[in-house]
C-alpha positions as CSV (number, residue, x, y, z in Angstrom):
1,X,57.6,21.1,-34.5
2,X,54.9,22.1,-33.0
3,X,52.0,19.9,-31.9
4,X,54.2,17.1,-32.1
5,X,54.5,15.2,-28.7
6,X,58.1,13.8,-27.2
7,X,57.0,10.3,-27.3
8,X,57.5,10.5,-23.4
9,X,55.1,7.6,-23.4
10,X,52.0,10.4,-21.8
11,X,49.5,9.3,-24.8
12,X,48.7,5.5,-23.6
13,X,45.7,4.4,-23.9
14,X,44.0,4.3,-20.6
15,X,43.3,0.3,-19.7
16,X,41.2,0.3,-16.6
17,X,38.4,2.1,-15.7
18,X,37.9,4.0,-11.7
19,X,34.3,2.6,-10.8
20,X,35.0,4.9,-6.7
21,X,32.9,7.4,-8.0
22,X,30.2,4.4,-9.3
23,X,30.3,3.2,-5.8
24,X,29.4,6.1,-4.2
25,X,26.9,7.2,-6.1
26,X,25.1,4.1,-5.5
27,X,25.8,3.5,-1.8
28,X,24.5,7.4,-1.6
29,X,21.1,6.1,-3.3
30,X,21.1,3.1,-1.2
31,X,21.1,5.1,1.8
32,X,18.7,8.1,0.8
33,X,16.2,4.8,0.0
34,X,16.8,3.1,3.2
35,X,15.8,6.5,5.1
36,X,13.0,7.7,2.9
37,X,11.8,3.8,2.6
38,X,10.9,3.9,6.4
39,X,8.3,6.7,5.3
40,X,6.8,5.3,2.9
41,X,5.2,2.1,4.7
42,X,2.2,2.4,6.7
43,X,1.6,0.9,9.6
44,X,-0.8,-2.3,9.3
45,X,-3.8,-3.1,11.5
46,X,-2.9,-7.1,12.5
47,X,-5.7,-9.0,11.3
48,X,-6.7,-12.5,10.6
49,X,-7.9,-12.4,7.0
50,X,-10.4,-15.4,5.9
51,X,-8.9,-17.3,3.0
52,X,-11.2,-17.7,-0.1
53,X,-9.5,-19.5,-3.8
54,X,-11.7,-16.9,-6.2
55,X,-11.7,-13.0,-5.4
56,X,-10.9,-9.6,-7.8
57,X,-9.7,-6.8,-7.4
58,X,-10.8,-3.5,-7.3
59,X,-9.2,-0.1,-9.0
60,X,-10.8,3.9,-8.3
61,X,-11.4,5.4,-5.2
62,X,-11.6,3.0,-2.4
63,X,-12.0,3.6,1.4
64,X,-10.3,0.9,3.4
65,X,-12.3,-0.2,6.4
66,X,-10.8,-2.5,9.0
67,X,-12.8,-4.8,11.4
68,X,-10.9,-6.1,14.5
69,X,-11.6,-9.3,16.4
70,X,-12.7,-7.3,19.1
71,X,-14.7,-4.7,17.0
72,X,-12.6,-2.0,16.7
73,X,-13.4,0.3,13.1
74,X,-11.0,1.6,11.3
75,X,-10.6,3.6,8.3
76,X,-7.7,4.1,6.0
77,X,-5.6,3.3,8.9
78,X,-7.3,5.9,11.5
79,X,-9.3,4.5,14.1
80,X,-12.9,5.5,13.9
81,X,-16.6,4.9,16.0
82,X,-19.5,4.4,13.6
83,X,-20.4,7.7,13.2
84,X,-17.2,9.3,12.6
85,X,-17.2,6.1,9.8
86,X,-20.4,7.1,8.2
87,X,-19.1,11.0,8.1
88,X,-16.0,10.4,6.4
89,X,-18.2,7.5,4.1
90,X,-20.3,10.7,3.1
91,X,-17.5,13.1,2.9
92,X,-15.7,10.6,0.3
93,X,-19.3,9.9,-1.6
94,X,-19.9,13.5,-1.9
95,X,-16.6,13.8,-3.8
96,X,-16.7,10.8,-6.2
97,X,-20.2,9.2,-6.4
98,X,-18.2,5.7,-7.6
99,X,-16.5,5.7,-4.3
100,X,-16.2,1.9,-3.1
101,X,-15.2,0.3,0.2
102,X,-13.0,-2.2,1.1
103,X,-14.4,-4.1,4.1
104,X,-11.7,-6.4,5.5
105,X,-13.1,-8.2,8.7
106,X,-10.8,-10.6,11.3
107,X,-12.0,-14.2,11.2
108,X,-12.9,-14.0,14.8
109,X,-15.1,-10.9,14.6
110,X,-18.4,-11.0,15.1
111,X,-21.0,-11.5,11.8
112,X,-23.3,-9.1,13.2
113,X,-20.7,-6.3,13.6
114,X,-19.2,-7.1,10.1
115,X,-23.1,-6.8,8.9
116,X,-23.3,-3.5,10.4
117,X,-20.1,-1.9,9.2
118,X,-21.6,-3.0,5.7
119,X,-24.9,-1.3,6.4
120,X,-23.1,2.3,7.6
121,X,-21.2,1.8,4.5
122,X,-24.2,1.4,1.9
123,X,-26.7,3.7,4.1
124,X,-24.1,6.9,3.4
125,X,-23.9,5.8,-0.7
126,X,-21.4,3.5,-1.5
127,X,-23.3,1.2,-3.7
128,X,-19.9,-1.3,-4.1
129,X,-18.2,-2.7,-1.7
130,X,-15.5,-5.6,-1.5
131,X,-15.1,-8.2,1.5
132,X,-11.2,-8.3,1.4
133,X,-9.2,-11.9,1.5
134,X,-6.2,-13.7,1.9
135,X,-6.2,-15.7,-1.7
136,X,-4.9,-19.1,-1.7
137,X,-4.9,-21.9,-4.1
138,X,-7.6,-23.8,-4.9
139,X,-7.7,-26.9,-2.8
140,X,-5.5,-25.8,-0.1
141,X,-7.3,-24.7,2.9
């Protein structure tokens, strides 16, 4: 008859399951993560942020300006002098008239420069501006 098998035992039910294929698939993600990872992250400018227990946060466009201890500028990560700050400032407010900034200032730098980074900021038109943290708890210091 045809259709009809032997009965040479060739229609067992199959009791375990390969996961080699599984593996590799995932150690094959792992590693395109692991290589692509490395180009994601930005280098970070080392600073010592000042601790505060209340702060927000802020969401839109934001320019990121960094004050060293020893008064260095920088600005999304690009180290800038004041005017080349208060170009790009303009630049970004010319593009988005909500643009805020960021200021995040070392403990040891010096009030005055902090004060002027502040001023080139809201003399080229950002009218909002953040002093970034490091949050802690509340009566912790």
């Amino acid at each position: 008859m045809a259709g009809i098998s032997a009965g040479n035992g060739d229609d067992d039910l199959i009791s375990g399951i390969n996961i080699t294929p599984l593996v590799d698939i995932v150690l094959v993600l792992l590693i395109i993560f692991m290589v692509t990872a490395t180009y994601i992250v930005r280098e970070a400018i080392e600073i010592d942020l000042p601790r505060a227990a209340h702060g927000g946060e802020a969401i839109g466009t934001t320019l990121a300006v960094v004050l060293t201890k020893d008064g260095a500028i920088y600005l999304d990560g690009v180290r800038r002098t004041e005017a080349e700050l208060a170009a790009r400032t303009r630049e970004a407010v010319a593009r988005d008239k909500d643009t805020r900034a960021i200021i995040s200032a070392d403990q040891g730098a010096l009030h005055g420069a902090v004060v002027r980074v502040i001023d080139v900021v809201k003399g080229e038109g950002v009218a909002r501006f953040a002093i970034n943290i490091e949050k802690v708890e509340p009566g912790t210091r």
